[in-house]
N, C-alpha and C positions, 0 to 999 in steps of 0.2 A: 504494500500500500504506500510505504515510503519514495518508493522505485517510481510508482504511479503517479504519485502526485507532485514528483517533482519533476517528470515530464509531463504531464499536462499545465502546469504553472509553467514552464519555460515559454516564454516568447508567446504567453498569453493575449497581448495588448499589440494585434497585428496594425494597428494604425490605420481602419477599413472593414465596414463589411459587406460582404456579400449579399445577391439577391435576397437569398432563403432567412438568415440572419434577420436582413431587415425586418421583412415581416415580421418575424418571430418579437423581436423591436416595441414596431410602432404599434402592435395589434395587443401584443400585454400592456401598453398605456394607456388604452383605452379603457372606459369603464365597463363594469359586468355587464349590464343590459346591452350596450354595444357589442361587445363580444358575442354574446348570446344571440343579437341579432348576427353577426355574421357568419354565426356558424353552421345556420338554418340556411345559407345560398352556399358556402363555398367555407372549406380548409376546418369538418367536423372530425375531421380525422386526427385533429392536433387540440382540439376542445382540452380535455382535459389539460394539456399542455399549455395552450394558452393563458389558463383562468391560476394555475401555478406559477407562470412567471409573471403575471398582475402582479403578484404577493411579493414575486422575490425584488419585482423592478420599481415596488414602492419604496422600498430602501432606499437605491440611487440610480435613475436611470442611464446607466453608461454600459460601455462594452464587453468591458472586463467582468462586470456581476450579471451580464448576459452569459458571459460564456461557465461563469463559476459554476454553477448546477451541473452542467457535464463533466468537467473535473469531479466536481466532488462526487460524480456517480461511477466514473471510470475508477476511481481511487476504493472505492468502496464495491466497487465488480473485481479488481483483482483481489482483494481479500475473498471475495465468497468462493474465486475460481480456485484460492489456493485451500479455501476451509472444504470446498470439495475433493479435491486432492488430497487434500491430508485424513479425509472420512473414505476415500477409495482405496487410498495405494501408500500410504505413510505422509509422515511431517514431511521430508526429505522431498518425496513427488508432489506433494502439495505447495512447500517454497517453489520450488522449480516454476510448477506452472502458473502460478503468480505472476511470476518475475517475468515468465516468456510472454504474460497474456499484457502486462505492462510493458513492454519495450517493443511487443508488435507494433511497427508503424500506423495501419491503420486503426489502430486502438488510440494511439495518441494523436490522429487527426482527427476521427469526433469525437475528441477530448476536450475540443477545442473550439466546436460549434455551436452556436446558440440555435440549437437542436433539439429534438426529443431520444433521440439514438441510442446516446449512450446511458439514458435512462432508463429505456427498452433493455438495453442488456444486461442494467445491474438487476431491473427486475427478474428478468430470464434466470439468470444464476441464482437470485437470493428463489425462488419458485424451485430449481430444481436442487436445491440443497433442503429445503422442504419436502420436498416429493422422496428423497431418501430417507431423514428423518421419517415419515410417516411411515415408510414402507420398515423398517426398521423394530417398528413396535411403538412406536410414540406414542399414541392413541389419537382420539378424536381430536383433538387441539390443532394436531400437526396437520390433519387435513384440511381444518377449514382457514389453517393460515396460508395452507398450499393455495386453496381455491382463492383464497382474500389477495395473495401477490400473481396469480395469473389474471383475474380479474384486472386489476390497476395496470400493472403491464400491457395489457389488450385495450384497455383503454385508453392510456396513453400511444398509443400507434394499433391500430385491430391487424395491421400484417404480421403482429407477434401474435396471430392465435395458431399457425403451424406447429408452433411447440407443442401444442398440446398431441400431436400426431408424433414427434420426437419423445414425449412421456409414453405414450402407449408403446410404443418399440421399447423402450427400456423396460418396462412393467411385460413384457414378455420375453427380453431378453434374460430380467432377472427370474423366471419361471416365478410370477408372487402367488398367492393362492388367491381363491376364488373371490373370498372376501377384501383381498385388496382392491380386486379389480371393481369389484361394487363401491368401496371407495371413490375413488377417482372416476368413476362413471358420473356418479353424482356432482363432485367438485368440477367435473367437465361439463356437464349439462347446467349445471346453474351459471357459468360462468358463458356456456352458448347464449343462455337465454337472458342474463345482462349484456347482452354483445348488441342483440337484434335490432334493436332502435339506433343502436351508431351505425351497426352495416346498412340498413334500410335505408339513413339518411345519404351518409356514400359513397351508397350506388348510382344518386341522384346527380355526385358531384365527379364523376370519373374522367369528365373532360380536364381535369388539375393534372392526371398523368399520360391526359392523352400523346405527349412527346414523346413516352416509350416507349421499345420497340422488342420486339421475340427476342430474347436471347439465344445464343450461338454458342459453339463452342467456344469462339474466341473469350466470352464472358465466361465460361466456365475454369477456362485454362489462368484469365486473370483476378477471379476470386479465388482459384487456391494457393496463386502468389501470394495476392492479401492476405490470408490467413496464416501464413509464417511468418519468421520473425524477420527473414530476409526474403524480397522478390525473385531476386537472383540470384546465382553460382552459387557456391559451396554451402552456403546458411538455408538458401531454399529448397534444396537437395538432400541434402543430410537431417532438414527436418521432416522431409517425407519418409525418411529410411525407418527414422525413430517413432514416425507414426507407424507405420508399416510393423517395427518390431511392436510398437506398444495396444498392438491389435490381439496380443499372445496374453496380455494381460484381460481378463474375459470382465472384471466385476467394472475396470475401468472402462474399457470398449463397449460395457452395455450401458453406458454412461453416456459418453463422451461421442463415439462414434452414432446415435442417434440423431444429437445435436446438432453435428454437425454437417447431417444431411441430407436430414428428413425435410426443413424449413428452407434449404434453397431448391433443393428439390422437388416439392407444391410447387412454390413459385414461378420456379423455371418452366416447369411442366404446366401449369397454367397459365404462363404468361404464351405461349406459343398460342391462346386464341385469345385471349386478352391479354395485354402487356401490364404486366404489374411491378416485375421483378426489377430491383437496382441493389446493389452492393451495400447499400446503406440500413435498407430494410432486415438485412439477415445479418447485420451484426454481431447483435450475441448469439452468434452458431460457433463465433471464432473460439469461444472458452473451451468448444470439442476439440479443437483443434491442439490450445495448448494444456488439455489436460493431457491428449494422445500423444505429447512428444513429451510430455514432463515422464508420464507411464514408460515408453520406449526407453526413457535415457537411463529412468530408473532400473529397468531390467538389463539394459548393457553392463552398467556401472554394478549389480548384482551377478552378473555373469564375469567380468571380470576380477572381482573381486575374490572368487571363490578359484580361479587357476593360480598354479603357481606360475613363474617367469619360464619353466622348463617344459611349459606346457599340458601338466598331468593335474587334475582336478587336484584342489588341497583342501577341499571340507567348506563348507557353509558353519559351521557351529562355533565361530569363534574360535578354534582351533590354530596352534603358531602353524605358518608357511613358512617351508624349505624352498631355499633359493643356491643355486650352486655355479652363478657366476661374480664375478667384480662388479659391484653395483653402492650407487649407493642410497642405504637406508634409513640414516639418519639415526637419533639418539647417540647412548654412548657407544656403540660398535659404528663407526664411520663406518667403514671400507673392508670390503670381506677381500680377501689375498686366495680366492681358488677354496677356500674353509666354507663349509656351510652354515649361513648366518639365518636366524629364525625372525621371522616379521610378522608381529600378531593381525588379528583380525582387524583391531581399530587401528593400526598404524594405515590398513589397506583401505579403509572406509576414507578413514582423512585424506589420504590423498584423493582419492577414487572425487570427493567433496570440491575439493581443492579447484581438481580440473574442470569438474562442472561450473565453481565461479570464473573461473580463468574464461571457458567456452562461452559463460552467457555475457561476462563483460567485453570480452571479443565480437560477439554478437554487434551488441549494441554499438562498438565502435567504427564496426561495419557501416551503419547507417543513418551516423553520422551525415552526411549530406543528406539523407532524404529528410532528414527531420527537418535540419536547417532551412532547407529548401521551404518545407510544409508552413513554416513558421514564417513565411512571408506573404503578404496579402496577395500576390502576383500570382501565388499558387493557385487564389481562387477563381472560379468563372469570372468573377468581375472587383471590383472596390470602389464602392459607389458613396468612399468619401475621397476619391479621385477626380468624380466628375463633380463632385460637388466642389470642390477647390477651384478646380479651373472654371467654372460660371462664376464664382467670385472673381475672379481676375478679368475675365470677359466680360458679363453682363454688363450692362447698365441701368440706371435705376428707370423701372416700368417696363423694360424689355419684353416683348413678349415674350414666351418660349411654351416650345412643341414638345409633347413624348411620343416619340414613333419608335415602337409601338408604347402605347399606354403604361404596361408594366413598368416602362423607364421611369413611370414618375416616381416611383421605389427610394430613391436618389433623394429627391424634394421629401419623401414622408421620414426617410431616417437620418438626412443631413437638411434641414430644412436652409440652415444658415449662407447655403450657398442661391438659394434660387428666392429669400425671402424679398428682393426688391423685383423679381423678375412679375410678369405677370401670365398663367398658366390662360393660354386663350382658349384650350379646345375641352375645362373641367365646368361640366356643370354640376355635379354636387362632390363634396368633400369624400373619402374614404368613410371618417368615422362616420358621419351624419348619414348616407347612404348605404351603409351596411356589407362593404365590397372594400376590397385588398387594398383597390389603386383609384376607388372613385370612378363616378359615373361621368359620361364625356356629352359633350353636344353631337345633336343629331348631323348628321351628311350636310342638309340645308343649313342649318345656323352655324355648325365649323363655315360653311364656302361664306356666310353673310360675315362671322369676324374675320375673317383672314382678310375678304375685299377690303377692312378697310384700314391694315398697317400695311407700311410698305419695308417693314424689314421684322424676322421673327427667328429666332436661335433653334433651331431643333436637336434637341438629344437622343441619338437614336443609335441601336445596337447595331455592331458591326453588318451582321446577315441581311440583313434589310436594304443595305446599300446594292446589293447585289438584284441587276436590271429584272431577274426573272422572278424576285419573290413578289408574291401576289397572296395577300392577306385576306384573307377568308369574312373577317367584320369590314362592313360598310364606312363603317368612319375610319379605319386605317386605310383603306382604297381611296375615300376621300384627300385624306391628307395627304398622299403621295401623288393623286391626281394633280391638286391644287399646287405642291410645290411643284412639277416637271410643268405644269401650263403655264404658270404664271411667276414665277420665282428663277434666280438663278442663285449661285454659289459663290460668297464673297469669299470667306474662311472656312477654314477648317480645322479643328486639331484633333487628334488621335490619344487616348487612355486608355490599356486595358482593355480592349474590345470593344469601347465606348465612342461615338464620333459626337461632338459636337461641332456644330455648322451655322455660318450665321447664310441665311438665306436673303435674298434683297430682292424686291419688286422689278420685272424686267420693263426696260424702257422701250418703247416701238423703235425698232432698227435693230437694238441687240442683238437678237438672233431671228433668223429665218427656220420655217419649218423644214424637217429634217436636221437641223442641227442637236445633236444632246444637250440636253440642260448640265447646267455650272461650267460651260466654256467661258471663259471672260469674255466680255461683249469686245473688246479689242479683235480677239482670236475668229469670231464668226463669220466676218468677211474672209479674212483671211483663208479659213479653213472652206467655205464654198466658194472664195474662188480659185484654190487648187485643186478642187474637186471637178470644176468645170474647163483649166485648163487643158488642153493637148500634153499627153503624155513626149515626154523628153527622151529622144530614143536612147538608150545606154552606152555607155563606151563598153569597149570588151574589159574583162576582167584578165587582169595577168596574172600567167600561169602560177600556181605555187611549184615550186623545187624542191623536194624532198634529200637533205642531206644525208 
């Protein structure tokens, strides 16, 4: 947990956040019945999430106590990952997969999101350390605290109800008796039937993920990088190996190996006729992953432990190992001379200890860059207190400005500071007041009546958009894109991040003739139609190249 939290606290304070962030932002500073109303059209799936960081962002509205909750959930899932570890397979495979499931890199990048993620997975864990517990003998308690943290978990994100399909495989991987399984039938049905009003609602709202797409192998090949501790070469190789061996370990494997993929598994398999599936939603699957290499390292490190150097088994029972080369063993015999020197049981453990921290501190210094890397705002899809900075330096006060598409006004709702002199021409009602993400916009007709009457307007618009063949499916973004190529050209530009801001300016009769593209500088337009219209210039020949 130490391990955790002091990689999720590094380079917490990216200077920027992201689309998703935002949200997450301005819609916990809204009030409950606001919320409440918006979660009746769009983003029911993060309800309980939202009305959670109300609470925590009355504190102090900033970045850093947006992303604290994740920390502190990440820091509190590698404990439960290693308290199941240590209920599996010893203290020893329990430190281990702690340590592994904190220093996975993608554990400390939604460690660091103002998210519900990592939330989701400390749920996931503290649920299935319960679900052992009960199965255990606990009694009644243990079940309904089982059913009480799947419940919260599924509500806090409903794509963690797969787990419960990853409990079932373990409760028949542990052969439990009949009466368990009446257990957990019931703790599963009650928590179906607190689900049904959040799936119900939606299903109403599934156009939020309409941007995904069937996953492929290629996704499958790149979530089970993520789920080591390394993507690549030797660390991501060698932690297959140790899953691989820690599949021999049967109580951990009916654990561990469910987890991890039984819930990408649904997903994947139902995302090929609905797209549901992202690398983010199945999260906590990755604790299978480092209970299965903590399990693995722990039975090499037992297999080794018990040969001597000469090759011939020397006992498991704490019994001295004979060794009958030049070696050294430390204590008071340094250096055996060709003599046979005895090496007990715990001299073999400590070391055997040793090289495990030596491997997982190596580990991590392995990656080293990726973290760094992680821990810079550049890493994310956008930083939209980048655009917000540069309309402070641009804008002028009354400006209008444009969001193409709409979502860009994201930017304005979680850095308002940059666009507060600017004036939004195409919002006709507010986010909060309206009950919607990004605010309700003017119709096709009253956008074309404000735009006739400025003759210069900033628009902020995402990179893809620039691109001539995209064509927006809503009527008021076909609008706005109409209105700038008819009637606008392109003074400036600058580039952030994937971000363009543009100052557009009213064209003057002559500017441009038809067929010319828009944002050519009215200089260039003659120009450019009358060598379009001149006679081509016959070529001089090209001399020959000589090849030395």
């Amino acid at each position: 947990m130490a391990v955790m939290l002091a990689v999720g606290l590094w380079g917490l304070d990216r200077g920027g956040m992201w689309g998703d962030e935002s949200v997450t932002f301005q819609v916990a500073q809204r009030t409950v019945p606001q919320i409440w109303r918006l979660l009746h059209d769009v983003d029911a799936v993060h309800g309980l999430y939202y009305l959670f960081m109300h609470a925590v962002l009355t504190i102090h509205p900033d970045e850093v106590v947006l992303r604290l909750p994740a920390v502190c959930a990440a820091t509190a899932t590698a404990g439960l990952v290693a308290s199941l570890g240590v209920r599996l397979a010893g203290p020893r495979a329990g430190l281990g997969a702690g340590v592994l499931y904190a220093i996975t890199p993608m554990t400390g990048h939604y460690a660091q999101e103002g998210r519900s993620y990592a939330l989701v997975a400390g749920g996931v864990a503290g649920a299935t350390l319960l679900l052992l517990r009960a199965v255990e003998g606990a009694g009644t308690r243990a079940w309904w605290g089982y059913g009480t943290a799947v419940a919260l978990t599924c509500a806090l994100h409903e794509l963690a109800v797969p787990v419960l399909g990853a409990h079932a495989l373990t409760l028949a991987l542990l052969r439990v008796p009949r009466r368990m399984w009446s257990c957990w039938g019931r703790a599963a049905g009650a928590v179906a039937l607190l689900l049904l009003p959040l799936v119900w609602v939606s299903q109403g709202q599934a156009g939020q993920v309409a941007w995904l797409v069937p996953p492929g192998w290629d996704r499958v090949e790149r979530l089970a990088r993520n789920f080591t501790p390394g993507p690549a070469g030797p660390v991501f190789w060698g932690a297959l190996l140790l899953m691989a061996v820690g599949l021999r370990e049967r109580r951990t494997a009916a654990v561990a190996v469910p987890l991890l993929l039984v819930p990408p598994g649904i997903l994947m398999t139902v995302s090929q006729v609905r797209p549901l599936y992202h690398d983010r939603y199945v999260l906590y699957s990755l604790a299978g992953a480092s209970l299965l290499v903590a399990a693995g390292a722990g039975r090499v490190g037992r297999a080794l432990g018990r040969m001597g150097c000469d090759g011939r088994p020397a006992g498991g029972d704490g019994r001295r190992k004979w060794i009958d080369r030049r070696m050294w063993v430390g204590g008071p015999r340094a250096w055996s001379d060709g003599r046979r020197v005895a090496v007990g049981g715990r001299q073999v453990r400590g070391v055997m200890g040793c090289i495990a921290v030596l491997a997982l501190i190596g580990t991590f210094l392995t990656q080293l860059p990726v973290y760094r890397q992680d821990r810079s705002a550049a890493h994310r899809p956008d930083n939209l207190a980048v655009v917000s900075a540069l309309a402070v330096r641009r804008m002028r006060p009354g400006d209008p400005v444009l969001f193409l598409p709409s979502v860009g006004r994201l930017a304005a709702l979680a850095y308002p500071k940059g666009f507060r002199r600017a004036q939004d021409i195409a919002l006709r009602e507010s986010a909060p007041r309206s009950g919607t993400l990004w605010g309700r916009e003017a119709t096709p007709g009253e956008l074309r009546r404000r735009l006739a009457s400025v003759d210069r307007v900033w628009v902020v618009a995402e990179a893809h958009v620039l691109n001539p063949r995209w064509s927006p499916a809503d009527p008021v973004e076909r609008t706005k894109l109409a209105v700038l190529r008819e009637e606008f050209t392109v003074r400036e530009q600058h580039t952030r991040d994937g971000v363009v801001l543009r100052l557009h300016v009213r064209r003057q009769p002559g500017d441009e003739r038809p067929g010319v593209p828009a944002g050519i500088p009215p200089g260039a337009a003659t120009t450019a139609r009358s060598r379009a219209s001149r006679p081509a210039a016959p070529r001089a020949p090209r001399p020959r190249r000589v090849r030395w």
